[in-house]
N, C-alpha and C positions, 0 to 999 in steps of 0.2 A: 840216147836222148838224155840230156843233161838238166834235170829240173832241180829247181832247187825248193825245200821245205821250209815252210815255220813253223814253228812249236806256240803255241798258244799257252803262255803264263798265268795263273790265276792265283792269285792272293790267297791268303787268309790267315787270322785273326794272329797267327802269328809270325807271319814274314812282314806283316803290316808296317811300317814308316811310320808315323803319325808325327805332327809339327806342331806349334803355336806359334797361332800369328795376331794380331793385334789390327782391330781395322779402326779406323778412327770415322766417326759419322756424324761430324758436325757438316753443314750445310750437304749432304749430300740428299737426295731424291729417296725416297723409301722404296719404291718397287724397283728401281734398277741397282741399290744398296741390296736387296733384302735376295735380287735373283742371284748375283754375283756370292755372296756370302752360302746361299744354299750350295751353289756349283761348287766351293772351297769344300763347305763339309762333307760333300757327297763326293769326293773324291776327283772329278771330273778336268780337273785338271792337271793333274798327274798320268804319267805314259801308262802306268802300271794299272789304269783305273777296273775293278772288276765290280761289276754289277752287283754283284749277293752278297756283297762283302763290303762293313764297313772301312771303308780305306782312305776315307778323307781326312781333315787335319783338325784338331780342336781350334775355333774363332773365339777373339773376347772383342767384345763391340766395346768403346767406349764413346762419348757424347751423347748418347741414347736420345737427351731432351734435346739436340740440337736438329732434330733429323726435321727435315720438309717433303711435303704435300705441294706437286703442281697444280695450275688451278684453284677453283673452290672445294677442291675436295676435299682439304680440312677441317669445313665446315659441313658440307652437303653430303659428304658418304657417312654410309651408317653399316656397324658391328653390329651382330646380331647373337647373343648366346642365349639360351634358355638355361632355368634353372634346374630344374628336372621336377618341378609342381606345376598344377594348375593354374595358370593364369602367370605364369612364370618367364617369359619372353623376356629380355631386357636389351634395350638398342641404347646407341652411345655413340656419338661421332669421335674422329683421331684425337677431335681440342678436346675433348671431355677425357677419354683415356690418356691421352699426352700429360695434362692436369695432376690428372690423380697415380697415376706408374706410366712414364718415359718409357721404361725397358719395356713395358705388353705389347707396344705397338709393332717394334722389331719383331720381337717373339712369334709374335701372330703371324706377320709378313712372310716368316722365314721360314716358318713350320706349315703354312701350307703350301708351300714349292717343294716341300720333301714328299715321297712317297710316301700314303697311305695304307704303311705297313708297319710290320713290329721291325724292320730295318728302319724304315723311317723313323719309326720312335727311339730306335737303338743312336742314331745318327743326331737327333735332336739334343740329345745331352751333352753334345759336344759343341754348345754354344754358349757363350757366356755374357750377358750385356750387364753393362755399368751406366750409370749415370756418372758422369764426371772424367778426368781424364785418370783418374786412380783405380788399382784393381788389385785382389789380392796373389795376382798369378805370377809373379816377377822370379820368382825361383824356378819357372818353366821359361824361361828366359825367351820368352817370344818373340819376333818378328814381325816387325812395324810394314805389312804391303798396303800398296794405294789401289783400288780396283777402279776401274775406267768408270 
């Protein structure tokens, strides 16, 4: 009987790949910008992808203030952090944070698509948003991709 085997490849921290790539985010959609960019960092697009391991690629967003909200949701959705006091609550719509930091709104978008874990937080650092089309990462000589 003639079968044939796979061997099951698994990553780690130093057979890792890692890339820069550069997303550009003017007029694109926030939540379908923000799930494709998480899928980058998380590795999930690569053959090699292993789950326990961060194996995704460093992102630098740049347009940050250019990014759009379908609908009224620019106005009508509300952020909600506390500050860790009494009476401490503080809520905020995307045009009030867009206003005051461009980059939070990404940030926010992008870091809850990631696992709620110390990977997740390990993974998070590997994102970098600009306002503008300038960045100081040009000596990682990045990679201009377009995500759908």
């Amino acid at each position: 009987m003639d079968i044939q085997s796979y061997k099951t490849t698994y990553l780690n921290s130093q057979t890792v790949k890692k890339n820069w790539v550069v997303v550009d985010a003017e007029a694109a959609i926030l939540g379908r910008l923000s799930s494709e960019i998480a899928m980058v960092l998380r590795g999930k697009r690569k053959p090699s992808f292993t789950p326990f391991v961060d194996c995704g690629d460093n992102v630098i967003v740049i347009n940050a203030e250019k990014i759009r909200l379908t609908g009224k949701k620019m106005n009508n959705k509300v952020h909600v952090r506390y500050t860790g006091y009494p009476g401490g609550q503080r809520f905020a719509s995307p045009a009030e944070i867009l206003d005051k930091n461009p980059k939070r709104l990404i940030e926010l978008a992008v870091k809850r698509m990631l696992p709620k874990n110390r990977l997740g937080r390990q993974i998070y650092t590997n994102l970098y948003v600009y306002e503008g089309t300038n960045h100081p990462h040009v000596a990682q000589n990045p990679k201009s991709i377009t995500l759908s």
